[in-house]
C-alpha positions as a Python dict, from the first residue, in 0.01 Angstrom:
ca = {
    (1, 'X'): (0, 0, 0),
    (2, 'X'): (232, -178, 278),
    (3, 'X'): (375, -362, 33),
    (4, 'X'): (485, -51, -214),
    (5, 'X'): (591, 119, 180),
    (6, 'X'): (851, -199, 179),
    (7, 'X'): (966, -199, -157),
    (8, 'X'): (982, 213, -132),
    (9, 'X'): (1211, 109, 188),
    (10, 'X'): (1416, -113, 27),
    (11, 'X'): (1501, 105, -287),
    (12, 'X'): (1605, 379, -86),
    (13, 'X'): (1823, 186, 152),
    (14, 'X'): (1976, 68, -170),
    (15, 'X'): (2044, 414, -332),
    (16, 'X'): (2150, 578, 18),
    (17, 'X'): (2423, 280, 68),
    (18, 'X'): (2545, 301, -282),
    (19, 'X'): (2594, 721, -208),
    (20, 'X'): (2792, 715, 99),
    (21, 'X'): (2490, 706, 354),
    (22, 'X'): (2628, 527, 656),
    (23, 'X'): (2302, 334, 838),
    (24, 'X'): (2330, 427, 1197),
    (25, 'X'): (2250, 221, 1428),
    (26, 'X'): (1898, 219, 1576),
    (27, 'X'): (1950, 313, 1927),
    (28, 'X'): (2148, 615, 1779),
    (29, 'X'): (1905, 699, 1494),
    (30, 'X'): (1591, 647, 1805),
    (31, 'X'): (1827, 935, 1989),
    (32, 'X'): (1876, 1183, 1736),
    (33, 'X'): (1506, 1167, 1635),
    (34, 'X'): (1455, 1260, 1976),
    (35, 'X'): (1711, 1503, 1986),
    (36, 'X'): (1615, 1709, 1628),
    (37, 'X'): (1244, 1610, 1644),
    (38, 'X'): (1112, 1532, 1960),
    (39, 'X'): (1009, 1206, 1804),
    (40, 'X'): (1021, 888, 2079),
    (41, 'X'): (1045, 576, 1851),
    (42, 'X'): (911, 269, 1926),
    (43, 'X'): (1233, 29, 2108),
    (44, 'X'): (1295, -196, 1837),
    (45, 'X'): (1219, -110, 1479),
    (46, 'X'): (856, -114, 1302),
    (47, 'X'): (751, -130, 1004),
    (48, 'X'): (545, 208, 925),
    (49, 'X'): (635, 564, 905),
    (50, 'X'): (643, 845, 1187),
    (51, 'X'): (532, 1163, 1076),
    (52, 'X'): (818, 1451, 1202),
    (53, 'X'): (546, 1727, 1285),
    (54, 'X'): (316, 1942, 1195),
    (55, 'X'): (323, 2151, 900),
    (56, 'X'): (678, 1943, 785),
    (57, 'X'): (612, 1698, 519),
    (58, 'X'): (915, 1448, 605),
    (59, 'X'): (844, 1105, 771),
    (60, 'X'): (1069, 900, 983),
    (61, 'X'): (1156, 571, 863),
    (62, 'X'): (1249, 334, 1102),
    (63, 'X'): (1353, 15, 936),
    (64, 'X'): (1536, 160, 710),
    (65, 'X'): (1710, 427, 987),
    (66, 'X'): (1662, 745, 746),
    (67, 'X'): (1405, 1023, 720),
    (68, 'X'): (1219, 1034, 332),
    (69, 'X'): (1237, 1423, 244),
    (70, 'X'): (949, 1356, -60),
    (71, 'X'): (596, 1535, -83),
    (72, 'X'): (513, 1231, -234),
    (73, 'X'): (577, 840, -208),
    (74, 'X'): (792, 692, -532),
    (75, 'X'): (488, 488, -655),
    (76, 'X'): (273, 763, -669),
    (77, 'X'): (264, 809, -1059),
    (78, 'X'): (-86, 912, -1132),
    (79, 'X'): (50, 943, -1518),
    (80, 'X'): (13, 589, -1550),
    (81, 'X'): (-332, 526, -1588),
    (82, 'X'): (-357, 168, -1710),
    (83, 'X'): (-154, -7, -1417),
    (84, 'X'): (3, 5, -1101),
    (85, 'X'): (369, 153, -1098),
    (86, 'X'): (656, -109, -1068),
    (87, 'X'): (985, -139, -904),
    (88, 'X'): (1114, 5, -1174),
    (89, 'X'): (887, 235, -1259),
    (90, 'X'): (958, 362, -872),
    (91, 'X'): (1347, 336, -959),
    (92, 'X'): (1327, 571, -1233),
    (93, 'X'): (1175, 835, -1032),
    (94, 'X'): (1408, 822, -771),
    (95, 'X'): (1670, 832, -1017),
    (96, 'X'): (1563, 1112, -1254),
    (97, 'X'): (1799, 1406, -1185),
    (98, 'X'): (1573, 1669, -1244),
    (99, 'X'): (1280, 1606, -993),
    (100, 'X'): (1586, 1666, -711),
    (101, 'X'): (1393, 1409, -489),
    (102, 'X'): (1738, 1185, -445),
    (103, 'X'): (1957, 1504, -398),
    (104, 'X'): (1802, 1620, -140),
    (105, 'X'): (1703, 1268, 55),
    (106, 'X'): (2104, 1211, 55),
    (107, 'X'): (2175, 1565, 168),
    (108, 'X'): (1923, 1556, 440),
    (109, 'X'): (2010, 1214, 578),
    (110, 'X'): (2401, 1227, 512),
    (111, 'X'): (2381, 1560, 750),
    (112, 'X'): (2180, 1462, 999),
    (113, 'X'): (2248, 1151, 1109),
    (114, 'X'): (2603, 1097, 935),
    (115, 'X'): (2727, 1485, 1018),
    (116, 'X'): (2874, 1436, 639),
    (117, 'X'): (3018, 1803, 543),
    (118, 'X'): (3025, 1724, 171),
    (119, 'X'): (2605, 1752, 198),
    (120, 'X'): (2662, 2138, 333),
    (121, 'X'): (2697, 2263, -67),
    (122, 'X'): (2371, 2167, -149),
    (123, 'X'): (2207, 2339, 152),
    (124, 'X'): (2457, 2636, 103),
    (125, 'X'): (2318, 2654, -287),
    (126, 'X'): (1899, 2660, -142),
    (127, 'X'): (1859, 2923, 103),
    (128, 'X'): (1532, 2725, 178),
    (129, 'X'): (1688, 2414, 244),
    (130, 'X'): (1907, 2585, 470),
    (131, 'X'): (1623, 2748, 731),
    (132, 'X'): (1430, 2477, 662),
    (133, 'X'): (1696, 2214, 825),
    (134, 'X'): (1827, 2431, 1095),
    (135, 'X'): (1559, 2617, 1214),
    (136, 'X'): (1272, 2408, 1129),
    (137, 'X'): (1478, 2038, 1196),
    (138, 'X'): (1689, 2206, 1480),
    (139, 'X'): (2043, 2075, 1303),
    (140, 'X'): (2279, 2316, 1474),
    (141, 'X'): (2602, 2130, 1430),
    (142, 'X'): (2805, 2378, 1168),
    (143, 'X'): (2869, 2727, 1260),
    (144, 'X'): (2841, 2852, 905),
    (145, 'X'): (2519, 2700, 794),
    (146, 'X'): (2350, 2844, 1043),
    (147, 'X'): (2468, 3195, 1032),
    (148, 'X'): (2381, 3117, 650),
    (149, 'X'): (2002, 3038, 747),
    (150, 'X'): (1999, 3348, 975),
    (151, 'X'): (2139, 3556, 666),
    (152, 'X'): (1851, 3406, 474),
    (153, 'X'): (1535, 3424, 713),
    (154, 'X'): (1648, 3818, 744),
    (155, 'X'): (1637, 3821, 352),
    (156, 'X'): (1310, 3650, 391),
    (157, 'X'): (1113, 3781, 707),
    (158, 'X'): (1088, 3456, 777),
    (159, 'X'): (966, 3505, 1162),
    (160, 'X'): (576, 3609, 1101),
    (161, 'X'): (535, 3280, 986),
    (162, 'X'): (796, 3035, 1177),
    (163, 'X'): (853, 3232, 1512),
    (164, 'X'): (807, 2907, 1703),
    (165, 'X'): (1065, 2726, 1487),
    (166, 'X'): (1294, 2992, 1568),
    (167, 'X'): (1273, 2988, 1936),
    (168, 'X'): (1198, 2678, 2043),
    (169, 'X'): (1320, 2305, 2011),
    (170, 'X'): (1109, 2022, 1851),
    (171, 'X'): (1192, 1869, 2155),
    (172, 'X'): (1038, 2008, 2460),
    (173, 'X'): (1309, 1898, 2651),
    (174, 'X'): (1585, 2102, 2524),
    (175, 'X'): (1360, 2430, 2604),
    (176, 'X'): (1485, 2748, 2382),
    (177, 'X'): (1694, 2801, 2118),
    (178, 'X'): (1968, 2993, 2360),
    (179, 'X'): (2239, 2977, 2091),
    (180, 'X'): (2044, 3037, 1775),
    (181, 'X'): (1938, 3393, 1973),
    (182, 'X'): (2264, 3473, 2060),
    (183, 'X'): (2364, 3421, 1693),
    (184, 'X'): (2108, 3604, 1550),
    (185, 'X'): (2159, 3897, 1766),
    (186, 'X'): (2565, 3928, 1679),
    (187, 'X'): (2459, 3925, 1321),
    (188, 'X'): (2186, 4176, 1394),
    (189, 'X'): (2390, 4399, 1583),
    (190, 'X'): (2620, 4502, 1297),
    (191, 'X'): (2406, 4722, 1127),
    (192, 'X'): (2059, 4936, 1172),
    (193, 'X'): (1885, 4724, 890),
    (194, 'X'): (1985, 4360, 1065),
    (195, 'X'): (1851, 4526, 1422),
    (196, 'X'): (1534, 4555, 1250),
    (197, 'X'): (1486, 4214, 1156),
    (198, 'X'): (1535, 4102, 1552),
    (199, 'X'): (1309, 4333, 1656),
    (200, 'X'): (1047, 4185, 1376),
    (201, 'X'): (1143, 3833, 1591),
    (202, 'X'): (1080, 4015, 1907),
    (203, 'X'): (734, 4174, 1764),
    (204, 'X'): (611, 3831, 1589),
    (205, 'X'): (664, 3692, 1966),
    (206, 'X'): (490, 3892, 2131),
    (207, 'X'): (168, 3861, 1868),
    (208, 'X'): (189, 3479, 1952),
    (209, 'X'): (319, 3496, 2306),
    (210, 'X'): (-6, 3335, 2496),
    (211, 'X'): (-122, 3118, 2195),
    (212, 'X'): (274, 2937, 2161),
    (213, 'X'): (223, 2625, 2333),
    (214, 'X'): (565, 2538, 2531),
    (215, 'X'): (563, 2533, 2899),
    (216, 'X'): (514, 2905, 3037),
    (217, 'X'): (842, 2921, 3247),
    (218, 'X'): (1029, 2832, 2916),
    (219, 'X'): (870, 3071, 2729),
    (220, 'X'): (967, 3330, 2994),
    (221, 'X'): (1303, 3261, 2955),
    (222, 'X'): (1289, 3282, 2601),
    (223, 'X'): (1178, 3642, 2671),
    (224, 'X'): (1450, 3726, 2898),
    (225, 'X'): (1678, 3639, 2658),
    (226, 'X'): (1546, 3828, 2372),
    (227, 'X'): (1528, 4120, 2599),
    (228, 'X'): (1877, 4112, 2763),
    (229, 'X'): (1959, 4092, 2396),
    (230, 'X'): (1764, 4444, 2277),
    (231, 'X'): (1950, 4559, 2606),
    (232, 'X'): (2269, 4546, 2523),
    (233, 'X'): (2195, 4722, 2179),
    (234, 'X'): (2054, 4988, 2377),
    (235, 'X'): (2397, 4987, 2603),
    (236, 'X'): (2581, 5001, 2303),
    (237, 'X'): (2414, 5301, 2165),
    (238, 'X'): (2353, 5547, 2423),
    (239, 'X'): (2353, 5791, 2175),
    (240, 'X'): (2036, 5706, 2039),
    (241, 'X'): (1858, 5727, 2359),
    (242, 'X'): (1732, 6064, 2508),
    (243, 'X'): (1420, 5901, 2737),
    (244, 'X'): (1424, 5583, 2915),
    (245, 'X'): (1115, 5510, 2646),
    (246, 'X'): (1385, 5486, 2358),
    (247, 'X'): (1497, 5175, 2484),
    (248, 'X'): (1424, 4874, 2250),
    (249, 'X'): (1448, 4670, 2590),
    (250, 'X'): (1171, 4892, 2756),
    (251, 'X'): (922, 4931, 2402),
    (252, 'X'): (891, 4552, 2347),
    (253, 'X'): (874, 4419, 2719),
    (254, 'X'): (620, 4715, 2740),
    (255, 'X'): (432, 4519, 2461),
    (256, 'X'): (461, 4136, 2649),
    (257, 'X'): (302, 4339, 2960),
    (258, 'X'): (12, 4440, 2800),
    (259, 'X'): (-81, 4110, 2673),
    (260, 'X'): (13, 3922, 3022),
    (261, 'X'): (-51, 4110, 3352),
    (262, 'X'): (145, 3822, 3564),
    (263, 'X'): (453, 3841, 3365),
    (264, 'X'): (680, 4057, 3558),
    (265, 'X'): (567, 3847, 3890),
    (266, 'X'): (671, 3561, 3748),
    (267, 'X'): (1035, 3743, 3588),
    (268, 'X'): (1083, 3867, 3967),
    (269, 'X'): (1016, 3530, 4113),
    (270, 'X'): (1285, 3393, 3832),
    (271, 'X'): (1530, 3635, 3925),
    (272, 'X'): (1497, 3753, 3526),
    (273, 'X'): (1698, 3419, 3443),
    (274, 'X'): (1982, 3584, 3564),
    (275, 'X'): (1959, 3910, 3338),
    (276, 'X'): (1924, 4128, 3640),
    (277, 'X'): (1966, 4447, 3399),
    (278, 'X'): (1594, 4387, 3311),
    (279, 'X'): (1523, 4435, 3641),
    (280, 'X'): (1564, 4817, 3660),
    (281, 'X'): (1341, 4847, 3282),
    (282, 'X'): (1098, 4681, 3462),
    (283, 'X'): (1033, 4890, 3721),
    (284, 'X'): (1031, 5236, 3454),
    (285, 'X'): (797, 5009, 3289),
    (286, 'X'): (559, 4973, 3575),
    (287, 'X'): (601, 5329, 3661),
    (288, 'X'): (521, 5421, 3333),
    (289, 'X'): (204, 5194, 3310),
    (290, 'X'): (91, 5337, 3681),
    (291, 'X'): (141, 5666, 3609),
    (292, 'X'): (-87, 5687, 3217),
    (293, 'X'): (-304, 5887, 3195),
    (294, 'X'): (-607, 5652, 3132),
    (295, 'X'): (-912, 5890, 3136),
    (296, 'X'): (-845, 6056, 2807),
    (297, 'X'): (-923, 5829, 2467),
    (298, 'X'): (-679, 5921, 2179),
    (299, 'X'): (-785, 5776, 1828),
    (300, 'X'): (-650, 5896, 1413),
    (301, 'X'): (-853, 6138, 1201),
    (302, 'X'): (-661, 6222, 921),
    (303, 'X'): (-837, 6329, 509),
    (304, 'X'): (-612, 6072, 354),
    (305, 'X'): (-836, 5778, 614),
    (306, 'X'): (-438, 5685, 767),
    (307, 'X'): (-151, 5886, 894),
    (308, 'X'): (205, 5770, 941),
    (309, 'X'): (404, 5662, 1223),
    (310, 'X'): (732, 5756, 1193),
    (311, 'X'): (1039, 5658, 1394),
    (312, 'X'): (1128, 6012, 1485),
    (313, 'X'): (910, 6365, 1457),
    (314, 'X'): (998, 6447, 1168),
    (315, 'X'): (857, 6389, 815),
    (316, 'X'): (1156, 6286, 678),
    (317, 'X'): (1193, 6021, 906),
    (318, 'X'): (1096, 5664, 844),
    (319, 'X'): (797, 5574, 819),
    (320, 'X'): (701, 5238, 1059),
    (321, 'X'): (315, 5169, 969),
    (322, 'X'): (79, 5303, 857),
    (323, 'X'): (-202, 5386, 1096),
    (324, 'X'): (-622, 5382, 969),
    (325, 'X'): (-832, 5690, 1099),
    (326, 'X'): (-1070, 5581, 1362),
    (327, 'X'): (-820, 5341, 1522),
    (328, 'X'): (-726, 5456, 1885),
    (329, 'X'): (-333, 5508, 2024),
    (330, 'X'): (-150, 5580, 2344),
    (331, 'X'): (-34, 5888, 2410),
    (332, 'X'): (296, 5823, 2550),
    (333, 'X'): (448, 6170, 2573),
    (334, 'X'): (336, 6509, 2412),
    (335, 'X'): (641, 6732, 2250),
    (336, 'X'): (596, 6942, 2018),
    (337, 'X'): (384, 6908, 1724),
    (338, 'X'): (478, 6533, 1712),
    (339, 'X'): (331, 6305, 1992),
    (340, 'X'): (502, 5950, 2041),
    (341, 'X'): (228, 5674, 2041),
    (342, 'X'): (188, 5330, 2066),
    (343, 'X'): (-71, 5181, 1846),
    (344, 'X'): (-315, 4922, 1910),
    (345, 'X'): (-99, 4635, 1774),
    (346, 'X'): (231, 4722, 2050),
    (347, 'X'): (406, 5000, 1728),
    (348, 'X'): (526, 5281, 1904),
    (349, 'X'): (690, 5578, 1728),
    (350, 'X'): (556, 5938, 1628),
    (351, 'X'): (230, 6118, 1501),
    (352, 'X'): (162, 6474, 1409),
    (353, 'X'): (-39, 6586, 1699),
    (354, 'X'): (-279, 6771, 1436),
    (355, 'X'): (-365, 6379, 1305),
    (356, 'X'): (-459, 6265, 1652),
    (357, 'X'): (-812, 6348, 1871),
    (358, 'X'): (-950, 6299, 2140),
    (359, 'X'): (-1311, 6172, 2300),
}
């Protein structure tokens, strides 16, 4: 096996030279595996390969200064039963146009560690190549490819599954993604649809908030940012808001308090990261939380065994989740004939009061 590992090595230094791959050198390929992977390499080259991380197939290779993008090594060819594959057995798959493996070790390599702009075609023509090397590889050096792979996760809803990606660095150094946020929420921001694809990143944080495992104080700040981000929204559209419990800002931080009871002792003793607007939805949030009315259980009961919960009262308006009989709610405010709840999984919008009872 170490010796198919070198002649692997060798054949792809060969094809990468002969396609305009420029061979950094080490001490620059050792920093930007640190810088897009968190990876420390070892001080002079060895002969083996460094996994990236978990759940990403791609290994680091560091004699020959690139990263190999396969599933699978170029001599494993199971089809040949009677023998062992050859050089240029190995050579032919590299070389076979179809399987894509040589495309796509030139475009990764080219980008990353030669900043080549010809390589951004290929990534703009596979909207999975493009998340997968910005948000899960952390290459943020090109403006349009990542507003690209921000267009495409929202096609996607690709945050339940890679919210950690999204927010945070491979290396725990560089803390969280700070820019990627702020580009995600311009494009939200634009229209109704986008806005609900941030809060979806907002909501799939808050499901994995205690279980992420990046420093707390980092993943704090992460928070302030996200909310300082639903904040201005709200700013923006006054219109929208008749109760302070409207505000995006005030429904999701709502949801991080419930799950962690030192959070906004820890934001105060942070000074909110400088977004000292969260300050005051912090407070209505604690007054809020202080002031519930905790004696009185409130659960579903509906023929149809779930009831909706809408974004308005109205049934016309849209519908959020669905929501099983039996399962309990919040009461956050009774108008009307439609109450607005929160549900046991942080949803909050509006339920016929003739669907909800009480113990």
């Amino acid at each position: 096996m170490e010796r198919e590992d070198s002649m692997q090595t060798l054949l792809l230094k060969e094809y990468a030279r002969a396609n305009g791959y420029k061979t950094p050198d080490y001490r620059v390929f050792k920093e930007k595996c640190l810088h897009y992977f968190g990876k420390q390499l070892h001080p002079t080259a060895q002969d083996y390969n460094v996994s990236i991380g978990e759940g990403i197939e791609y290994t680091i290779n560091e004699i020959g200064r690139f990263v190999f993008t396969g599933a699978e090594g170029l001599f494993y060819q199971p089809e040949l039963m009677d023998r062992d594959p050859t050089m240029d057995d190995a050579r032919r798959v590299l070389y076979t146009k179809e399987n894509g493996m040589a495309d796509m070790f030139l475009a990764y390599n080219r980008l990353l560690f030669n900043d080549n702009q010809s390589s951004l075609s290929y990534f703009y023509r596979d909207k999975g190549k493009a998340m997968d090397i910005v948000f899960n590889l952390n290459y943020e050096n090109n403006y349009l490819l990542t507003r690209r792979a921000i267009e495409y996760a929202c096609q996607d809803d690709y945050f339940d599954a890679y919210v950690t990606h999204f927010l945070f660095y491979n290396n725990p150094a560089r803390g969280y993604r700070e820019k990627l946020i702020a580009m995600f929420y311009q494009h939200a921001a634009s229209s109704k649809s986008c806005m609900e694809k941030f809060e979806n990143l907002v909501y799939a944080y808050y499901k994995d908030y205690k279980q992420i495992n990046v420093s707390q104080d980092v993943k704090d700040e992460c928070l302030a940012c996200l909310l300082d981000c639903l904040n201005q929204y709200d700013e923006a559209h006054q219109d929208r808001i008749l109760k302070v419990m409207d505000r995006k800002a005030y429904q999701h931080l709502s949801n991080f308090m419930s799950v962690d009871c030192g959070l906004l002792k820890r934001m105060d003793k942070s000074n909110y990261y400088g977004k000292n607007t969260l300050r005051a939805i912090a407070k209505d949030v604690e007054l809020e939380v202080s002031t519930a009315d905790d004696s009185t259980d409130y659960y579903i009961e509906d023929s149809d065994g779930y009831t909706n919960l809408r974004a308005t009262g109205s049934t016309k308006a849209r519908i959020i989740t669905r929501v099983r009989s039996g399962c309990f709610v919040d009461v956050i405010e009774k108008s009307d004939n439609w109450w607005k709840v929160k549900t046991d999984n942080g949803k909050i919008g509006y339920i016929h009061k003739s669907r909800i009872r009480c113990n």
